[in-house]
N, C-alpha and C positions, 0 to 999 in steps of 0.2 A: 465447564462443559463445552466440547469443541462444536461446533457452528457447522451443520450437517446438513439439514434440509433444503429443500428447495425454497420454502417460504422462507428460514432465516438469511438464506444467501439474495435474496430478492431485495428481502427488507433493508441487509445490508450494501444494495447496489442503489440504492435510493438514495442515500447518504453522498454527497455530491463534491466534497471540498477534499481531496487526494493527495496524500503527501507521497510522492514515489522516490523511495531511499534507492539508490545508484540508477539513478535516470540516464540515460545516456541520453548524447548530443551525438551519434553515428546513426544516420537513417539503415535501415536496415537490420538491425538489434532489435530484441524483442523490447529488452529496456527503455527504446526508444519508440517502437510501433505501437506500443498495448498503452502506455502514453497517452501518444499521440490519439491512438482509435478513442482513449476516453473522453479527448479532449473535444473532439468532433461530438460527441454524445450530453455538450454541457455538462462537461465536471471542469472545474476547478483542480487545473494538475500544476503542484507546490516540488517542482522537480528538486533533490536534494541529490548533489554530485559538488565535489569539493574541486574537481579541477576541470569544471568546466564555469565560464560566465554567463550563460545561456542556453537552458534548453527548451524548445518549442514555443518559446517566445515571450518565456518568463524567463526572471534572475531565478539565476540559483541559489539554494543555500547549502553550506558546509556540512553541517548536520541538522538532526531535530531541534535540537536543541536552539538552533540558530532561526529556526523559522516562527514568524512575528505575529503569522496567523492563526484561525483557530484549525483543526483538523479532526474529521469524522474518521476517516482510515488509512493508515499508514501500507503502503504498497512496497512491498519486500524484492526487491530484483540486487541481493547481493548474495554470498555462499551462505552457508548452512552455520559456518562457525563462527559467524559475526552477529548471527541474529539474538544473541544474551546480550548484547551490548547496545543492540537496537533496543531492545526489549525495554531495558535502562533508562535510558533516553525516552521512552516511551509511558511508564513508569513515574517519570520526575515532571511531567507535564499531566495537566487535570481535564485536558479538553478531546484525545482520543478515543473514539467508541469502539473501533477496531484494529486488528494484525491482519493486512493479507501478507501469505507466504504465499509465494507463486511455485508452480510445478518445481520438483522436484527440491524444494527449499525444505528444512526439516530440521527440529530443534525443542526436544520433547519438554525435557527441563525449563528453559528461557517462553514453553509454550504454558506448560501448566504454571510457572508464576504471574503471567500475564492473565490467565483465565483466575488465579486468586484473588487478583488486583480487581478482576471484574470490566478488564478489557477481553472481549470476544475476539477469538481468533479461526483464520480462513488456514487451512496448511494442502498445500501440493496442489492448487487448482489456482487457474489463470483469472483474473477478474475480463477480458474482453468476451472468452467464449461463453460463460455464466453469463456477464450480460445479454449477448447477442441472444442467448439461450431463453433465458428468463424475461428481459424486459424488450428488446428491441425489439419480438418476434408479437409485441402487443398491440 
């Protein structure tokens, strides 16, 4: 069942330890601002970008599969037709409670086997403005 309300998007903003798949290291990028803005908000951002060594003041890692921590929500800023493979990767690990797809990310298939799996998924909406929206305004 996909992750609609306002109470479940809240619930899932609480959740604090943030894997963001293609983080960028370019100021200016959303991949890099929305980041960055969570990071300023106390989360935990697990940047995953394969060619860069560094973003926003964490190492990076290659993929999920590379990272050593545990993680509550995996943050989507790559295209649409990669996200089966995230999904994957997503899937082979037991510690994920969520998918965000950010604006305009979409991948219906790769969405409902992740909600069979019984990970909850976010699809087309930004995690900064929902936060700003939901919790910061509290």
């Amino acid at each position: 069942m996909p992750v609609e309300t306002d109470s479940e998007v809240r619930e899932i903003l609480r959740q604090k330890t943030v894997a963001v798949v293609g983080c960028s290291s370019t100021p200016g990028k959303d991949a890099h601002e929305i980041p960055k803005y969570l990071q300023s908000q106390d989360y935990e951002i697990l940047p995953v970008n394969p060619y860069a060594d560094e973003v926003l003041g964490r190492p990076t890692f290659d993929s999920l599969s590379d990272v050593d921590e545990d993680i509550d929500v995996v943050d989507v800023f790559r295209p649409s037709d990669e996200v089966s493979g995230i999904v994957d990767e997503v899937l082979d690990r037991d510690d994920v409670d969520v998918i965000w797809l950010q604006l305009g990310i979409h991948d219906d298939d790769a969405v409902a086997r992740a909600e069979d799996a019984g990970v909850r998924v976010v699809q087309d909406r930004c995690m900064k403005p929902e936060h700003q929206r939901l919790l910061a305004s509290q």
